[in-house]
N, C-alpha and C positions, 0 to 999 in steps of 0.2 A: 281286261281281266277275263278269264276263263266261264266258258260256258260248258256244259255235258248235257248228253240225251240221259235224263235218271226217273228212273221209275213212271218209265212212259210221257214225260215231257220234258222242255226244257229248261233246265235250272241253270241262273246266272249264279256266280258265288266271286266271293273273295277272301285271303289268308292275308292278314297282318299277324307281324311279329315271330318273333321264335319264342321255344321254352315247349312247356306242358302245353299242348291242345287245349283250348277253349271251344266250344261251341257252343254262339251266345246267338237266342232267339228271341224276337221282339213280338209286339203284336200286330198290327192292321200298319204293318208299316217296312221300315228297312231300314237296317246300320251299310248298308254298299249306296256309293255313288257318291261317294264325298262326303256321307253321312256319320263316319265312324266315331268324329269328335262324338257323338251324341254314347260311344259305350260309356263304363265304367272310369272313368280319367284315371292314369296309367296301366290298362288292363293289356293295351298292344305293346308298352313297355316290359311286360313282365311274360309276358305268354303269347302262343301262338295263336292267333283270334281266325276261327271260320264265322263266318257270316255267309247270307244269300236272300236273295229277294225269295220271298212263297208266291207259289203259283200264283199267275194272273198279275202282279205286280214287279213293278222297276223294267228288267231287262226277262222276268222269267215267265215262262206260257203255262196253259192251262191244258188240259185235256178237260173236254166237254163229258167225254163217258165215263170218267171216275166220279163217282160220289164223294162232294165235301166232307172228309173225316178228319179229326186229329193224328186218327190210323191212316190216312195218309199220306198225311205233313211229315207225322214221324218216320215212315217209309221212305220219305225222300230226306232227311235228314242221314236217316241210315245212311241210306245212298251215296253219301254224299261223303260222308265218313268213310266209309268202303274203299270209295274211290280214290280217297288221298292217303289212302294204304293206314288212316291212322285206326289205331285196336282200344285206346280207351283216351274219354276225352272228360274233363270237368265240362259239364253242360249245365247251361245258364238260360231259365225262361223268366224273362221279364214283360210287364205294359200288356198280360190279357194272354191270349191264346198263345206266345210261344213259351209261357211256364204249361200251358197243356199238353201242346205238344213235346213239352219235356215228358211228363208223365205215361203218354206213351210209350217214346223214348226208351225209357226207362223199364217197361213193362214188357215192352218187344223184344227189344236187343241188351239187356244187362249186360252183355258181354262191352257192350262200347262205353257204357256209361260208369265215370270212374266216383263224381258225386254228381249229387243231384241240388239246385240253388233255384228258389222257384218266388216269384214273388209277383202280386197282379195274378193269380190263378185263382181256379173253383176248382170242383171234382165234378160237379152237377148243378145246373142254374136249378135258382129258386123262381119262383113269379113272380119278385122285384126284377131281377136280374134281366129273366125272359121279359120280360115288358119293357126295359131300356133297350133293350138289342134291339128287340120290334121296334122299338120309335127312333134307333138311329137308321133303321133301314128303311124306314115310312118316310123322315127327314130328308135323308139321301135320293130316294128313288122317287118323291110324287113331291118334293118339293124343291130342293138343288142342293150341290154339294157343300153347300156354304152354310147354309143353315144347318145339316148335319156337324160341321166342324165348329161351328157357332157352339150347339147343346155340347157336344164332347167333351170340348174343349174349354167350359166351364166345370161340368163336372169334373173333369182328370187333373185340375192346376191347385195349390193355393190361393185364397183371394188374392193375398200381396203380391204373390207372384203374377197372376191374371194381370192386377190393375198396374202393373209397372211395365209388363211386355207385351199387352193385347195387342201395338199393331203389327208386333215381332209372329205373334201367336196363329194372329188370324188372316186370309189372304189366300192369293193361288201359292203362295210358296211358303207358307203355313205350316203347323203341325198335319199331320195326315195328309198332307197334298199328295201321298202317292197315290189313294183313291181316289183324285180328279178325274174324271172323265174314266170313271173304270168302278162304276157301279153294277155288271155283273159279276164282279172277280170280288168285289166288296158283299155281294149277297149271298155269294159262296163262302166265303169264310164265316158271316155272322151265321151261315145254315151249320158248320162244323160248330163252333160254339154254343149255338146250342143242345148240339145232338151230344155233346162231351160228355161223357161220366164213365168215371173211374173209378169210384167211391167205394163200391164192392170188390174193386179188383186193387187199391191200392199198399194192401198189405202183403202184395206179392212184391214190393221193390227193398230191396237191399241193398242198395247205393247210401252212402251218408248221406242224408237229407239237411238243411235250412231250408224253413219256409219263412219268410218274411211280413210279417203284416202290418197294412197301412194303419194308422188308425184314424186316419184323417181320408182315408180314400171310399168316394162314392160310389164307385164303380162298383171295385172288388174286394171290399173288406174285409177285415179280419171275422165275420160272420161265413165269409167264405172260404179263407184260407186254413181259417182253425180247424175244419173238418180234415182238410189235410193233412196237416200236424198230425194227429189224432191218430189216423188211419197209417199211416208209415211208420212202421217199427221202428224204433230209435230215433224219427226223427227228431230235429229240434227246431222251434220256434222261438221268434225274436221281435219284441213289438216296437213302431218307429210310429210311437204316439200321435207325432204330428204328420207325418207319411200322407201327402194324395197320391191317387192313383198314378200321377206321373211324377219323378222323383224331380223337382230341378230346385235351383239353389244353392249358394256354396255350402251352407252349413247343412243340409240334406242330404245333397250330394258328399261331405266330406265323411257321414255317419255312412250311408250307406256303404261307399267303396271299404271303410276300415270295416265291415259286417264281412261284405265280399272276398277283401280278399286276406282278413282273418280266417275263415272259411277253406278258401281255397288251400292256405299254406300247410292247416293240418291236416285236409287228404289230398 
């Protein structure tokens, strides 16, 4: 699959599907490398799916002299769009920083983004929030990467769904296994997370907005995403009551994708 020099490193990506552009972003993690089954279930049936590893993770590098931003995730996002010649895409940030990195996205370049679909975001951490990060990045770095995936990945699941796949869940080929052995590239991105905020500047987007909120998720709940709402003219909000931070399950997953791509059809 295709690699480019963009915005001063290197980005792995990959395109499934035809139809309308998609560009669908995850968080501390990555839909390439065999990972796609994990989008939206028939989203590469129906549309043309970009995906890419972020910096420092899968197949993509890092530059050491850029500061960790969401300003400059979304710079290589642009990038990246630019480059496949496409001019407007439905962009999709799901699971934590790639609904932020949509927000920039969206802030930056309007001109790419046709709506906006954001679900797992904040605008700005609270001191819950900042003190999760800090203790997955204390877990990760002074204790091992197992015990990071351990706490996460208790907060992010359903119980039922925890206690029927934990040994599917947890492991080196695990949830998160792409920050194994790649705890600088993992402190960078928790340092862009934290520094996010948007909150004052997000009445400048004019893209259709859904913002989705868990109400079952510990991470980043609807305490977090309803500000969002809020703040983006027109947007609209949609609550997935029993929603954790990561969507799995078929009757979860089956609510979510008809959210998705009812969404999508009418812009």
């Amino acid at each position: 699959m295709p690699r480019a020099q963009l915005n001063d490193h290197p980005m792995y990506y990959e395109v499934h599907g035809q139809g309308e552009p998609v560009l669908c972003m995850t968080g501390w993690g990555t839909y390439c490398h065999g990972a796609v089954h994990h989008l939206p279930r028939g989203l590469t049936e129906r549309y043309q799916v970009i995906i890419f590893d972020h910096r420092g993770l899968g197949e993509s590098g890092d530059n050491p002299n850029q500061s960790p931003t969401m300003a400059l995730y979304a710079a290589d996002a642009a990038a990246l769009l630019d480059l496949l010649g496409i001019r407007r895409a439905h962009v999709v940030g799901l699971v934590g920083m790639g609904a932020c990195i949509a927000q920039e996205l969206a802030l930056a370049r309007p001109d790419l983004v046709r709506s906006l679909f954001l679900m797992g975001a904040w605008a700005r951490v609270d001191p819950y929030f900042r003190d999760q990060l800090e203790l997955f990045r204390f877990l990760h770095g002074e204790v091992d990467f197992f015990a990071f995936q351990r706490a996460v990945t208790l907060l992010s699941f359903d119980p039922d769904y925890y206690n029927a796949n934990k040994e599917r869940l947890l492991g080196p080929s695990g949830v998160w296994s792409e920050l194994l052995d790649r705890f600088p590239a993992h402190s960078r991105l928790i340092d862009a997370c934290l520094a996010h905020d948007t909150l004052d500047r997000l009445p400048a987007i004019a893209a259709p907005t859904l913002v989705v909120h868990a109400g079952a998720d510990q991470v980043t709940g609807p305490r977090l995403t309803r500000p969002i709402e809020e703040a983006i003219p027109h947007a609209r909000g949609v609550l997935l009551e029993r929603a954790p931070h990561v969507i799995a399950g078929r009757v979860l997953k089956q609510a979510f994708c008809e959210l998705l791509f009812d969404f999508l059809a009418v812009h």
